[in-house]
Short mmCIF file of the C-alpha atoms (twelve columns), coordinates in Angstrom:
data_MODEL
# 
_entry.id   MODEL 
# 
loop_
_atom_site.group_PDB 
_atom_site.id 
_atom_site.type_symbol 
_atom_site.label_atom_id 
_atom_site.label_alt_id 
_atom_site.label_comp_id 
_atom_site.label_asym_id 
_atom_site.label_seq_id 
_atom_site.Cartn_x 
_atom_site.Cartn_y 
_atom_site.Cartn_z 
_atom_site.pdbx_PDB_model_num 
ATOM 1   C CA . UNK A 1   131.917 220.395 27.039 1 
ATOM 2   C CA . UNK A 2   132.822 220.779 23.103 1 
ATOM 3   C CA . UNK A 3   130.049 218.537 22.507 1 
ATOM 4   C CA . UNK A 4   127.875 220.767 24.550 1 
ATOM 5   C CA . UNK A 5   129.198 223.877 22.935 1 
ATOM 6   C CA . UNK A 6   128.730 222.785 19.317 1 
ATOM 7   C CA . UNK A 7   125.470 220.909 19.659 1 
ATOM 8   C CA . UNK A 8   124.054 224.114 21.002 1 
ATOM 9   C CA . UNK A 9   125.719 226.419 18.584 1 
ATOM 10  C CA . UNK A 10  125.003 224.442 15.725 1 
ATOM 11  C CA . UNK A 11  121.038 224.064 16.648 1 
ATOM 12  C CA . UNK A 12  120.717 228.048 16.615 1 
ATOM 13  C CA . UNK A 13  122.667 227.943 13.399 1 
ATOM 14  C CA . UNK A 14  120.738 225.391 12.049 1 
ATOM 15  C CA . UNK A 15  117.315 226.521 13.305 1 
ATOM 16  C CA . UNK A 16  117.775 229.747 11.660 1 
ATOM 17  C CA . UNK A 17  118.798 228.250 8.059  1 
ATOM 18  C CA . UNK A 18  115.788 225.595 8.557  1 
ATOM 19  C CA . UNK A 19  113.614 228.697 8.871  1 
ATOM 20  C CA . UNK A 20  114.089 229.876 5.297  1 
ATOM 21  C CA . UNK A 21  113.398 226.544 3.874  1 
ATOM 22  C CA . UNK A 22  110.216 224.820 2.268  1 
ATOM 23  C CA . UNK A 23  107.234 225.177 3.410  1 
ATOM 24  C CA . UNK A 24  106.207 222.007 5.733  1 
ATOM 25  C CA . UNK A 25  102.797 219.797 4.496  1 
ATOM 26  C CA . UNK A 26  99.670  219.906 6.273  1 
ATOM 27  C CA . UNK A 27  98.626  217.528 8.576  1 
ATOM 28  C CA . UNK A 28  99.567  215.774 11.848 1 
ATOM 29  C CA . UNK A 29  102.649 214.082 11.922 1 
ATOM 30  C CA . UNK A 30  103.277 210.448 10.809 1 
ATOM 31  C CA . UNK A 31  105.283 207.902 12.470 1 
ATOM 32  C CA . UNK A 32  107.316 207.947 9.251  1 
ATOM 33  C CA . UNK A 33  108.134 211.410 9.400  1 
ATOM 34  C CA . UNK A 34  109.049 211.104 12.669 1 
ATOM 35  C CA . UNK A 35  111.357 208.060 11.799 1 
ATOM 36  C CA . UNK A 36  113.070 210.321 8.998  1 
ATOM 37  C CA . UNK A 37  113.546 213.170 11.769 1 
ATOM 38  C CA . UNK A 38  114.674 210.588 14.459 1 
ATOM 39  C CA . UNK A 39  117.341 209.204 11.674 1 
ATOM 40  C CA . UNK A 40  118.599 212.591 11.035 1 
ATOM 41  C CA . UNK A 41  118.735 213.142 14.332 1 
ATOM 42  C CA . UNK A 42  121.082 210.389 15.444 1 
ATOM 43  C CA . UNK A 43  123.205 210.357 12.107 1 
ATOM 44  C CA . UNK A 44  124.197 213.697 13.888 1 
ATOM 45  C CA . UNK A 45  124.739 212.440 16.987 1 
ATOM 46  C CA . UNK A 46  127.072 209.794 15.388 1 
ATOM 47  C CA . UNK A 47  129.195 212.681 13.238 1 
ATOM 48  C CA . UNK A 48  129.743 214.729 16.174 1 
ATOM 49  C CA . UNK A 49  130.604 212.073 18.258 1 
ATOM 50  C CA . UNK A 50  133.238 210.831 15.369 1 
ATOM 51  C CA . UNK A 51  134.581 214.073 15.232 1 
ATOM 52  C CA . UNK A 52  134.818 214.591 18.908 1 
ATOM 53  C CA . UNK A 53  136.560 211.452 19.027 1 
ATOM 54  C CA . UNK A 54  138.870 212.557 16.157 1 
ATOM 55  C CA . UNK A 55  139.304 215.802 18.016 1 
ATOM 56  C CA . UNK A 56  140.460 213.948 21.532 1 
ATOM 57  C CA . UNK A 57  142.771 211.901 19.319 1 
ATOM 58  C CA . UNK A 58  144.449 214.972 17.837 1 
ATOM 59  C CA . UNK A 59  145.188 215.546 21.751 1 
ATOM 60  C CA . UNK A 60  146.466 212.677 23.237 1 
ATOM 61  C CA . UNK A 61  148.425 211.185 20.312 1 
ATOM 62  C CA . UNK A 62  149.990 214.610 19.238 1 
ATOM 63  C CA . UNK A 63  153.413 213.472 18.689 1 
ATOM 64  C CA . UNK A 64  154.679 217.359 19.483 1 
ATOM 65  C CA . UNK A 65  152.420 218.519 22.478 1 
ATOM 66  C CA . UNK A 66  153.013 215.127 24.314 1 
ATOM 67  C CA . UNK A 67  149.528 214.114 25.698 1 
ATOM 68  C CA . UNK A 68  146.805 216.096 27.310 1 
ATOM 69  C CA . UNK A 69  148.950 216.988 30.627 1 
ATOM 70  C CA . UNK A 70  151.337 219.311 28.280 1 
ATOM 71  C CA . UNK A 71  148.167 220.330 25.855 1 
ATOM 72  C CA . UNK A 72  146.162 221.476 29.053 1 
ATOM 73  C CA . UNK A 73  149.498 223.712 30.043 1 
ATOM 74  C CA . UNK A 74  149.665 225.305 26.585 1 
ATOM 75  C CA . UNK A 75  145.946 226.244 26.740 1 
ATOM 76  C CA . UNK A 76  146.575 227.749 29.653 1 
ATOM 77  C CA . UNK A 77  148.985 229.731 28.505 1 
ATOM 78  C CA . UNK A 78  147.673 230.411 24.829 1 
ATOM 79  C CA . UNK A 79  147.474 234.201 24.160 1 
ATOM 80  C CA . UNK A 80  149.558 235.542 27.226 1 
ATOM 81  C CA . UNK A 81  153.483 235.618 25.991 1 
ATOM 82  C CA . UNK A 82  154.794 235.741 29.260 1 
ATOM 83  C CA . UNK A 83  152.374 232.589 30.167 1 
ATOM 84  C CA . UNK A 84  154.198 230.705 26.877 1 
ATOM 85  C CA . UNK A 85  157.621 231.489 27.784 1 
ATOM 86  C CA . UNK A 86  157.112 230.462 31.615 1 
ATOM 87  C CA . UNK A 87  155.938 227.366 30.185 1 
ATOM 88  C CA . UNK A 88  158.819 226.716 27.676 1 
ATOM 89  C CA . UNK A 89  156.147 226.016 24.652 1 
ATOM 90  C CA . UNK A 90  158.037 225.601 21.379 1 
ATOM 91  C CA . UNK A 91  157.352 226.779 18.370 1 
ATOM 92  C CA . UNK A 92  156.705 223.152 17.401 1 
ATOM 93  C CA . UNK A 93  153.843 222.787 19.874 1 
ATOM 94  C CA . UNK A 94  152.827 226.682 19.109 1 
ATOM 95  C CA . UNK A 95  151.964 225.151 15.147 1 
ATOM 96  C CA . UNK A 96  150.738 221.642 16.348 1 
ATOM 97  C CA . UNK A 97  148.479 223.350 19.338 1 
ATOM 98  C CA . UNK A 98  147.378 225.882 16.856 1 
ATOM 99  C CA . UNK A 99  145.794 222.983 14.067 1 
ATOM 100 C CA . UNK A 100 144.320 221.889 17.099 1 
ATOM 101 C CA . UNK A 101 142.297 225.399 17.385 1 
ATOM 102 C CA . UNK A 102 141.917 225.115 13.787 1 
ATOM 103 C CA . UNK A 103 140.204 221.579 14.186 1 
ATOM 104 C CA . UNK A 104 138.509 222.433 16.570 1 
ATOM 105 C CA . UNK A 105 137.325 225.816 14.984 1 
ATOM 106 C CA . UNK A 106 136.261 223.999 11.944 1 
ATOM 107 C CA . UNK A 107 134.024 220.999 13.823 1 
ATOM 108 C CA . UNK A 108 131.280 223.534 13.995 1 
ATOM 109 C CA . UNK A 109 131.033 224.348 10.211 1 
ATOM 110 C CA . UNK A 110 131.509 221.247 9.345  1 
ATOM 111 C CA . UNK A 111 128.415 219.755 11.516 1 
ATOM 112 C CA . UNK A 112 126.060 222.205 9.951  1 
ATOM 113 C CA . UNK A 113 127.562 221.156 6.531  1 
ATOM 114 C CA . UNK A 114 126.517 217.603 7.853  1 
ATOM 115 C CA . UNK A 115 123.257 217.884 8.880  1 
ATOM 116 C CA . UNK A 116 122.469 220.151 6.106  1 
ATOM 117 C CA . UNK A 117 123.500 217.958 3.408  1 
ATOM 118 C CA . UNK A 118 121.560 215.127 5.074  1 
ATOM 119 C CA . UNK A 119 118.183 217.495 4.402  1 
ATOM 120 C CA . UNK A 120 118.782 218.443 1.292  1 
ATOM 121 C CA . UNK A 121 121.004 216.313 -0.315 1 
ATOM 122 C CA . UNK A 122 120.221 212.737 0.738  1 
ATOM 123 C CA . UNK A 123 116.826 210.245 0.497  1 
ATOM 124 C CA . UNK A 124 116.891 210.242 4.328  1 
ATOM 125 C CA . UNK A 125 114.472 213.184 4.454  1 
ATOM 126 C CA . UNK A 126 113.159 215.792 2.573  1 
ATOM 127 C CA . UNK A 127 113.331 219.745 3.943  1 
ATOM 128 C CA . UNK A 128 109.506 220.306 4.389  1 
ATOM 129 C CA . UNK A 129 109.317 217.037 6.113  1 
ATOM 130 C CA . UNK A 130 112.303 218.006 8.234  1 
ATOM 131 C CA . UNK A 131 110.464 221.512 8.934  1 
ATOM 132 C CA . UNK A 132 107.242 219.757 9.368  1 
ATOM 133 C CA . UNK A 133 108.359 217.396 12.283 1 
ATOM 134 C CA . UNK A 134 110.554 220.447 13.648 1 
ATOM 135 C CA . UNK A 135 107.178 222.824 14.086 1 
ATOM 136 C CA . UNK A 136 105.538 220.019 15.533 1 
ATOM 137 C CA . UNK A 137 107.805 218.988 18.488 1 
ATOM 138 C CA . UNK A 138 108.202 222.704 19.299 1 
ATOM 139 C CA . UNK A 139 103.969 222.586 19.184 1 
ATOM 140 C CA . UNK A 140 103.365 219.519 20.528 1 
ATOM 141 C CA . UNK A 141 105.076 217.998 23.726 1 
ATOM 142 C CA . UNK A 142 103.485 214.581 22.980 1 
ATOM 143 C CA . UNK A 143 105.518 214.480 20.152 1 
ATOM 144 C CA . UNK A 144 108.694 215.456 20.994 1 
ATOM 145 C CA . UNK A 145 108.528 213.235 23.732 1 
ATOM 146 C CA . UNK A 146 107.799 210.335 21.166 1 
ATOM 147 C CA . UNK A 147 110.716 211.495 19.212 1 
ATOM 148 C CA . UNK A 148 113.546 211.449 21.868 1 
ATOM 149 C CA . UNK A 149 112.179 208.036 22.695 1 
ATOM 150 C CA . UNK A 150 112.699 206.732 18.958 1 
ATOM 151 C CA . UNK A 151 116.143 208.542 18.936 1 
ATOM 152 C CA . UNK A 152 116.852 206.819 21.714 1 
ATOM 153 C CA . UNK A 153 115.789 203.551 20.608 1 
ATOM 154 C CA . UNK A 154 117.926 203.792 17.189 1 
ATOM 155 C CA . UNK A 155 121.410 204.749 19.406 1 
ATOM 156 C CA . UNK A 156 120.145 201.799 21.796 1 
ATOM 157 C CA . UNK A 157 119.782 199.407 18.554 1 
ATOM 158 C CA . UNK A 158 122.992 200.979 16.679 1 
ATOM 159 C CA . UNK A 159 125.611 200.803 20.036 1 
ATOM 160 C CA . UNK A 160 125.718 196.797 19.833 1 
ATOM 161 C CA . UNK A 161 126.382 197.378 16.349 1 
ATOM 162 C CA . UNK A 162 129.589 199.486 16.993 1 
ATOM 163 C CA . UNK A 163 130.621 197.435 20.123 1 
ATOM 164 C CA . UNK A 164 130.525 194.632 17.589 1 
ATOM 165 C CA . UNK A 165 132.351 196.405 15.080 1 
ATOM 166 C CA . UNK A 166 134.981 197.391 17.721 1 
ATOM 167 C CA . UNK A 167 135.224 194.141 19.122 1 
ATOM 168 C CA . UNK A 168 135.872 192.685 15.218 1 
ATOM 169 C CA . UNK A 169 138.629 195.689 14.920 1 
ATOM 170 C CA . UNK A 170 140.714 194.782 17.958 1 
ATOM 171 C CA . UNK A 171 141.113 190.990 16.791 1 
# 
């Protein structure tokens, strides 16, 4: 649901600051361009999955709220004072639940940051190419089609790669 929530979010967002960028190169779309989108693409992924997995972590291991059970019960009650004091929440778990929100708040902003930075700040791809592959998969179904397939081939190829890694880490 998060995931959901700032995946969609942060497309409009990004969409909209994409718009005002470079103007995209003639011509049809290369496998290499597509390759440079698709990397982008699943770099993203990646981040918001780290950060989701950060987020969840914040949850269960908060030292103060006590696990999701007691987290779930002060997000119930958030907002409504009568709620909080039925529920006994502390002023403790007020603070720790509310750098939660913050967190949380911030995971937006800081996937746009992300993926921004990765377009015009990095070698992985360059803005008009980004903008170039963008107006054809909303043109073109063929090609967006080919692209989820190559995104999904890269997070294919790159999950042994982390189960490996994860395997390594719990040794």
């Amino acid at each position: 649901m998060i995931k959901k929530t700032l995946l969609s979010t942060f497309f409009v967002a990004f969409v909209a600051f994409m718009s005002f960028g470079q103007e995209a190169t003639e011509g049809p779309v290369t496998d290499e361009e597509l390759t440079q989108y698709a990397t982008v693409e699943v770099m993203t992924s990646q981040y918001v999955e780290q950060k989701t997995e950060e987020l969840r972590n914040m949850i269960l291991n908060n030292e103060v709220i006590d696990g999701g059970a007691r987290y779930n019960e002060i997000k119930a009650a958030w907002g409504d004072e009568a709620k909080m004091a039925e529920a006994n929440v502390t002023d403790e778990e007020k603070a720790a639940y509310q750098a939660i929100l913050d967190f949380q708040s911030g995971l937006q902003q800081s996937v746009v940051d992300y993926k921004t930075n990765l377009i015009t700040d990095s070698d992985v791809i360059s803005v008009s190419v980004y903008n170039k592959v963008l107006g054809a998969i909303k043109e073109d179904p063929a090609v967006k089609e080919k692209l989820d397939t190559m995104i999904e081939e890269m997070k294919a190829a790159a999950a042994p790669a982390e189960d490996g890694e994860a395997a390594e880490d719990g040794k």
